[in-house]
Steps between C-alpha positions, in 0.01 A plus 500: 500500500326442828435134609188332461266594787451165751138320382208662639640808662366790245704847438407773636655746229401418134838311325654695186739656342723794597323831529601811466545783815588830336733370233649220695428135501403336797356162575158463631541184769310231464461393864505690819685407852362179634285716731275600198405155392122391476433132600269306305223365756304188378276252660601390881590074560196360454633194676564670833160642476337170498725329728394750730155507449468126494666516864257775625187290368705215683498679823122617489395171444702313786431784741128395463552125526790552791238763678143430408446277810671709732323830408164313518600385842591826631280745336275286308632639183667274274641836281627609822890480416436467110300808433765759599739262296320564196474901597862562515570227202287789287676804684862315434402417104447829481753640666716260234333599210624894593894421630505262176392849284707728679871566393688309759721775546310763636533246765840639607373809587318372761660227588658697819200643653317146433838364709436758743135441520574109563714562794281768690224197505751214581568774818184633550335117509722412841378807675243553738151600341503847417124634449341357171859317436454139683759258432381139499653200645441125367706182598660689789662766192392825400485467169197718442425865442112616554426858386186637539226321323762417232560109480795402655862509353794256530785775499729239401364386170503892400890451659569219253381706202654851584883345597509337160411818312723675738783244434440482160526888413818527704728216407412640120627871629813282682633306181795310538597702846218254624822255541686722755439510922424882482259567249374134445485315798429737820232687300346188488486424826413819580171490306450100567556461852251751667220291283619163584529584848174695581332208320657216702412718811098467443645184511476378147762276439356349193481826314822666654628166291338563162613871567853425554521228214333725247767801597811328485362305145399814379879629590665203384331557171618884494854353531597490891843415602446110566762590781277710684199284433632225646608734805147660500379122534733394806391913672112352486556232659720603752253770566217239521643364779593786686149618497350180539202327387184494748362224641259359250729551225749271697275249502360502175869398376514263763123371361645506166771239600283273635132594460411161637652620878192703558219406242217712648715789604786666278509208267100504399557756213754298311353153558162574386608694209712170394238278550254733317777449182510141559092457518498678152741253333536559122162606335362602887129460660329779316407846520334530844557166630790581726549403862707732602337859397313706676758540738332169713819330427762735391458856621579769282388281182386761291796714562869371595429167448283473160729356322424197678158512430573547158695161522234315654224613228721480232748241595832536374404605139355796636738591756778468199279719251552768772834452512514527143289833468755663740820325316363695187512801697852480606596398129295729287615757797876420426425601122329809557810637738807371258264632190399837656584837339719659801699412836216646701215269362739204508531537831178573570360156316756276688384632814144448454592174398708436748256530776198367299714145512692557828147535712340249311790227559510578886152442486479167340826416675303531853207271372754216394685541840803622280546809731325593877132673499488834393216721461538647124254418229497344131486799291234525312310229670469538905244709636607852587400834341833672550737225329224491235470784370855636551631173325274567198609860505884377443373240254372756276841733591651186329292492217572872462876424435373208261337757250843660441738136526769508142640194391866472475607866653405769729406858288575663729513638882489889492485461937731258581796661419768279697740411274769732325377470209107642595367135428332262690627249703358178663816218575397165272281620312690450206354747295560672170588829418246824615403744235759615275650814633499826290833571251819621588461351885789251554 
């Protein structure tokens, strides 16, 4: 007899019993090779859908009350920063609505070319202009990419993106020879490096950190030698400081120590964004009753520094409901990845998460003085076309690996084939056995 086929993975050949081949009995099998399964796909996690939707409506509405005066002031149109909000909120709900329907792994077939793609922009946005192709520089960093009459393009939000889908797709083709220096470890920093680097050149430190964090958590996860992580740690920072930070990113550390030593100069970000969180106290002054928006106060309100905002409207109930929305995230995140159907989507769920959680902690950490000014956004919620839509495009990737999440086991992982036995591996997660294999295989 043949065992009992794992809950909702179907046969593909009809059970029964023997049949007979010109006079001799042979067995019909009941199941193929793990690479014939069908997966049952049902609804996607409803919860990260709202929580991610509630923090989009978030966003739209403080980027009105953070930048109504200030768009009035300049232009004399108080839609002035909100409008294209809304735009690309409807181009990036879209654009989740059709990565949430597509079968994440078709994903690995382009996940090279969309790596590939990333870095020609990261290169292409610290060159010269070159005809219709004008890079754009704010803050001092060229962080911009202006094509034509396209809108412009942050290369390194599509960088974030295509290095976890790379990352993801090849630690499930490594396996377990993720753990050694050859195959594991120098590919790694092989593919990493050339990102972080041409990303901290525009200079971007804030993002070159939300890069790096979401790599090495994403390779952690995979099952990296904790040996060479900790090596890869004490490499960064010894290659930090032989390239050396620039000038204002010296003395935004130094402003971090002691904002109070220059209140008006280095130190005016992160003392008006604390007193904008203490003016809001616990239930905060209102919707539109800040003093500190508009960017009269606090520059960059409706962007780096919303969160503040958020705390001074809201107080600290709804500065903590934020928190909350993107807490879900990371859990409900966590339970798509250790309940997805294969290494590949695993992955691929982590790292989403991963950087969803990592770039919105380094944001709120700069608000609350926890770490030095850096100019990255609150997903989901800052102004910015690029992080918008390309965040809701990996928010509906994850929701794509939710429609196919099993509880209690993996059914199986016909591309990851790193382990000796042709099943799929991820290090803790603990799971239960894959599809039962066909007769007669030890």
């Amino acid at each position: 007899m043949i065992g009992r086929v794992t809950s909702g993975v179907r046969p593909l050949l009809p059970a029964g019993p023997a049949t007979l081949v010109r006079g001799t009995a042979r067995r019909e099998p009941t199941v193929r090779r793990a690479t014939g399964l069908r997966r049952d796909r049902h609804a996607p996690d409803h919860t990260i859908l709202v929580a991610v939707v509630a923090l989009a409506a978030v966003g739209i509405l403080m980027v009105y009350s953070s930048s109504g005066i200030k768009g009035y002031l300049a232009v004399g149109d108080t839609f002035a920063y909100v409008g294209p909000q809304i735009v690309w909120a409807v181009v990036g709900i879209v654009a989740m609505i059709l990565m949430s329907q597509l079968d994440y792994r078709y994903l690995r077939l382009v996940s090279v070319p969309a790596f590939i793609v990333a870095v020609v922009l990261l290169i292409i946005v610290l060159l010269p202009p070159m005809g219709p192709i004008v890079p754009r520089v704010f803050g001092g960093s060229a962080r911009w990419l202006q094509i034509g009459p396209l809108p412009a393009v942050h290369p390194a939000e599509v960088a974030k993106l295509a290095l976890v889908l790379l990352l993801a797709h090849w630690f499930a083709r490594q396996g377990t020879r993720i753990r050694s220096f050859r195959w594991g470890t120098l590919p790694f920093l092989l593919v990493v490096g050339p990102v972080v680097f041409l990303i901290f050149k525009e200079p971007d430190l804030g993002t070159t950190t939300v890069v790096a964090a979401t790599a090495v958590t994403l390779f952690f996860v995979a099952g990296a030698n904790i040996v060479h992580l900790i090596a890869l740690a004490a490499m960064a920072g010894s290659a930090l400081l032989v390239v050396g930070l620039r000038g204002y990113q010296l003395a935004r550390i130094q402003a971090w120590l002691d904002p109070w030593s220059d209140p008006l100069g280095t130190g005016f970000h992160t003392i008006q964004g604390l007193l904008a969180l203490g003016l809001g106290g616990v239930v905060g002054a209102g919707l539109g009753e800040s003093r500190s928006a508009a960017g009269l106060y606090l520059p960059q309100a409706w962007n780096d520094f919303i969160f503040a905002i958020i705390g001074e409207e809201f107080g600290f109930i709804g500065a903590g409901l934020v928190i909350l929305l993107f807490l879900v995230i990371a859990f409900q995140g966590t339970r798509v990845a250790m309940a997805a159907p294969d290494t590949f989507g695993a992955l691929l769920a982590a790292g989403i998460t991963a950087w969803f959680c990592i770039q919105a902690f380094i944001n709120i950490g700069v608000v609350v003085a926890l770490f030095p000014v850096t100019g990255i956004t609150l997903p989901f919620i800052s102004a910015g076309g690029s992080s918008l839509v390309v965040s809701f495009a990996a928010a509906g990737i994850l929701l794509s690996v939710s429609r196919e999440t099993v509880e209690g086991a993996w059914k199986d992982a016909p591309a990851d084939r790193g382990r000796r036995d042709g099943r799929a591996h991820l290090p803790g997660s603990r799971r239960g056995p894959v599809a039962p294999r066909p007769a007669g295989r030890a």
